[in-house]
matplotlib code that plots the C-alpha trace (Angstrom):
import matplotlib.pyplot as plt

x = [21.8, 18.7, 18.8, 15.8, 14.3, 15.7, 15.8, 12.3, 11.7, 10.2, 11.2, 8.9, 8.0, 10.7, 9.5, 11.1, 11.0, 13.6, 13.6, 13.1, 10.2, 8.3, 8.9, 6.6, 3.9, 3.2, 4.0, 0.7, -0.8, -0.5, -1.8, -4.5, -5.9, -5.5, -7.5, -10.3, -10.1, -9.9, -13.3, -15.3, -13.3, -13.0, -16.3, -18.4, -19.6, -20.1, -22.3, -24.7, -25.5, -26.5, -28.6, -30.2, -28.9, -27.0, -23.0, -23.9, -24.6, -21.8, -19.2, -20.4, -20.1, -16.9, -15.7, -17.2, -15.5, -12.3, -12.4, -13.6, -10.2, -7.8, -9.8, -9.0, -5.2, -4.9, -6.5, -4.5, -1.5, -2.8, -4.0, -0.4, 1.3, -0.5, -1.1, 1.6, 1.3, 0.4, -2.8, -3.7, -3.4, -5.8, -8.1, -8.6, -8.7, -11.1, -13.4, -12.7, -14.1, -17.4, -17.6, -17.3, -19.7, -22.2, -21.5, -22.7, -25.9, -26.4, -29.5, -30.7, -29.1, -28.9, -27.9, -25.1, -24.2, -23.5, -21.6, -18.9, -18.8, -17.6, -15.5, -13.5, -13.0, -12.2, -9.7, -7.4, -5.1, -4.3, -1.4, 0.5, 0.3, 2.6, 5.5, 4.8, 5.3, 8.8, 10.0, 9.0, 10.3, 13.2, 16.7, 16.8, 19.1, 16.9, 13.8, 13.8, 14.3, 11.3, 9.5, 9.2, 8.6, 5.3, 4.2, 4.6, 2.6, -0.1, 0.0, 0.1, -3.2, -5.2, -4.3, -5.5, -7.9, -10.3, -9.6, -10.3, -13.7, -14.9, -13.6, -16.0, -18.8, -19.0, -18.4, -21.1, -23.6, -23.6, -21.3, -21.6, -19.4, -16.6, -17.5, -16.8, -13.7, -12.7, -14.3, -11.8, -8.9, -9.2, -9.6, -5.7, -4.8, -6.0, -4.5, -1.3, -1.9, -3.3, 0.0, 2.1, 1.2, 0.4, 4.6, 5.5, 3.4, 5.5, 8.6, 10.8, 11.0, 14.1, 16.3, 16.8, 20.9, 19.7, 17.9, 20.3, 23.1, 20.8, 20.3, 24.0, 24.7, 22.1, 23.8, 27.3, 25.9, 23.8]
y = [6.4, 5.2, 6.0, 8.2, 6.9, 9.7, 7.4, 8.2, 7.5, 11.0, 14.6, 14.8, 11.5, 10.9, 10.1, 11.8, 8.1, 5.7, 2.9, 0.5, 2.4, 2.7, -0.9, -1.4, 0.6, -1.2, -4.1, -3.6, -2.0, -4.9, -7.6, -5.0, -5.0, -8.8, -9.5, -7.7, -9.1, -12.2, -12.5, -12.3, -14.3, -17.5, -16.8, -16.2, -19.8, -20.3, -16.9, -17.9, -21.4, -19.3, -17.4, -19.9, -19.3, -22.5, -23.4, -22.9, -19.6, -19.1, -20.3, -18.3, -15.2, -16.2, -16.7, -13.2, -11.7, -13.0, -12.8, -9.0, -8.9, -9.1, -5.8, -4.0, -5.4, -4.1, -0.7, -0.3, 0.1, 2.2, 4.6, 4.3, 5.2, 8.4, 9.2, 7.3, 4.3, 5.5, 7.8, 4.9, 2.3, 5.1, 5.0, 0.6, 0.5, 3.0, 1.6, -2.0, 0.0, 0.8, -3.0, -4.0, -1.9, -3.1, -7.2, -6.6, -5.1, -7.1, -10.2, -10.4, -12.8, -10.4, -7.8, -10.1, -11.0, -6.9, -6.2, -9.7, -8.5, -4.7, -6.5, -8.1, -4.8, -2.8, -5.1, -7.3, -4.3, -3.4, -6.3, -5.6, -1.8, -1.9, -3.3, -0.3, 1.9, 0.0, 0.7, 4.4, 5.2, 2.7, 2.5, -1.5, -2.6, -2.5, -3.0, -6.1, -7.4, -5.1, -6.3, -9.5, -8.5, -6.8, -9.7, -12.0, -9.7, -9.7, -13.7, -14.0, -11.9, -13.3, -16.8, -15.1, -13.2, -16.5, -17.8, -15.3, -14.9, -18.0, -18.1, -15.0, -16.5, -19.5, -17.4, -15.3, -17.1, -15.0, -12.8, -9.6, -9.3, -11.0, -8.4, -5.6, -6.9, -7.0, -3.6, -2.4, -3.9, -2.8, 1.3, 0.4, 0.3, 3.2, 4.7, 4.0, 5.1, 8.5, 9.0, 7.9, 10.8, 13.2, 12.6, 12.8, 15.6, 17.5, 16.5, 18.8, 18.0, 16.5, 17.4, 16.0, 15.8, 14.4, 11.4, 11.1, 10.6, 8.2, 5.8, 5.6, 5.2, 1.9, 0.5, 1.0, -1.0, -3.5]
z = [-4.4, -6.1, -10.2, -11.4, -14.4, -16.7, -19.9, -22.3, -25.9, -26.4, -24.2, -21.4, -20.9, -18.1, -14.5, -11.6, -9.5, -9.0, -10.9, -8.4, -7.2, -10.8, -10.9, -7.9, -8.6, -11.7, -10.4, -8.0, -10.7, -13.0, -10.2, -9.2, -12.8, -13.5, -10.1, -11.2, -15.0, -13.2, -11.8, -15.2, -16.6, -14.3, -13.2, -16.0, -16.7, -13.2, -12.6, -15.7, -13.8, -11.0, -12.6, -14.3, -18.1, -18.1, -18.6, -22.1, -22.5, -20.3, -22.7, -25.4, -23.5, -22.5, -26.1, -26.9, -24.2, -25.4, -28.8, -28.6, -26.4, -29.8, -31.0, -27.8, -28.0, -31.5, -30.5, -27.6, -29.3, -31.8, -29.1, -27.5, -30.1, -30.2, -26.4, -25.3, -22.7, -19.3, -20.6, -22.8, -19.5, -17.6, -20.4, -20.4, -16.8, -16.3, -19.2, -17.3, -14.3, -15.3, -17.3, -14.0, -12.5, -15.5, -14.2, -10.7, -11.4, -14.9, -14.6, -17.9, -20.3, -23.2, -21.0, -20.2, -23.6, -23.9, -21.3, -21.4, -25.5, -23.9, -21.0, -24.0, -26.0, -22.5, -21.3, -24.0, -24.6, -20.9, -20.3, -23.1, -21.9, -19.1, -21.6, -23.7, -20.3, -19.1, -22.4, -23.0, -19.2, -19.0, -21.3, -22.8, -20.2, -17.1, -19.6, -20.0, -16.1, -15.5, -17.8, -16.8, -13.2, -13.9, -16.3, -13.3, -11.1, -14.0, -14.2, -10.2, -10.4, -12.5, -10.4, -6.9, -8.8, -9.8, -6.6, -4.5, -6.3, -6.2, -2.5, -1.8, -3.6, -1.4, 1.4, 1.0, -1.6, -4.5, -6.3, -5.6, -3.0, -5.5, -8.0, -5.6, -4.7, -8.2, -8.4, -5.5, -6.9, -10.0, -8.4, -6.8, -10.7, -11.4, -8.7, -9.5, -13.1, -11.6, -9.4, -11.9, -15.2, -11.8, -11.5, -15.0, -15.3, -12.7, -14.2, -16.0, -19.8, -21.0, -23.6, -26.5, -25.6, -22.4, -24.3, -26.8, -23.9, -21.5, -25.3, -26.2, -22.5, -22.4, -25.5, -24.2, -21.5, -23.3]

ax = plt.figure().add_subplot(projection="3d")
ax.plot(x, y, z, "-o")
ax.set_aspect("equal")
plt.show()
């Protein structure tokens, strides 16, 4: 019998889903969302030689872009502790959406400048998201197992991610087909984010005996 993830830090925040099966979903979520991150990143110095800007201008995007990203890290969790992880998630990814949308029909080097510095504030808090999730759906014994599964699926994407990219820019002779692919992989993480608060939405609230029981249960355990 598979265990439904009846453990949450708050009433109402429980998921009707097995454990195992959460688990999954952000797991593609996670290498979803580092696949598309990926291509910017990996690819940014590269895409301003082919434009002509120079490797350069490309590294200081790049360290825009990533310096932006401790902002957006900071900011994501002070959005998650108010709206809790999964609408904050929906929130990055979908602003990483449209950042992406911004790179593939971006030519001008300011332009560029602009959208790498809202890349970095869209996308630095989104990893450390899906630790907030485990921990607000799952009690600390199975938390911490999880964790570290979806952390390796973020890790594992942003590896296939810049390959893949630069694979389908040599392929085809430009980028734009790598930027829709990060385009399309980022829409499966948002997805999954979508199906996931359309189950906990549907899910009756707990009560606060119920949480109270699932916590001392995980530190009998632990």
């Amino acid at each position: 019998m598979q265990t439904p993830a009846v453990f949450a830090s708050n009433p109402g925040e429980a998921l009707p889903l097995s454990l195992n099966r959460v688990t999954v979903l952000l797991f593609l979520a996670g290498l979803g969302r580092c696949v598309a991150i990926a291509m910017p990143q990996v690819q940014l110095v590269a895409l301003c030689s082919d434009r002509g800007f120079g490797p350069a201008r490309g590294a200081q995007m790049l360290a825009l872009m990533l310096g932006l990203g401790i902002f957006s890290r900071l900011g994501a969790g002070f959005v998650a502790d108010r709206m809790g992880g999964l609408r904050t998630l929906l929130i990055s990814s979908v602003m990483q959406w449209i950042a992406l949308c911004l790179f593939s029909s971006t030519d001008g080097l300011v332009s560029l400048y602009v959208v790498s510095g809202l890349f970095g504030l869209f996308q630095g808090g989104i990893v450390p998201t899906y630790a907030i999730i485990i921990r607000e759906h799952f009690s600390a014994d199975p938390a911490g197992r999880r964790v570290g599964i979806v952390m390796m699926a973020t890790l594992f994407g942003m590896a296939l991610g810049g390959w893949m990219s630069g694979a389908l820019h040599d392929w085809t002779g430009s980028y734009r087909i790598a930027f829709l692919n990060g385009i399309g992989w980022n829409g499966l993480n948002v997805a999954v984010v979508c199906y996931l608060l359309w189950q906990q939405r549907g899910a009756p609230p707990l009560l606060p005996a119920t949480v109270q029981r699932s916590g001392q249960q995980a530190l009998q355990q632990g």
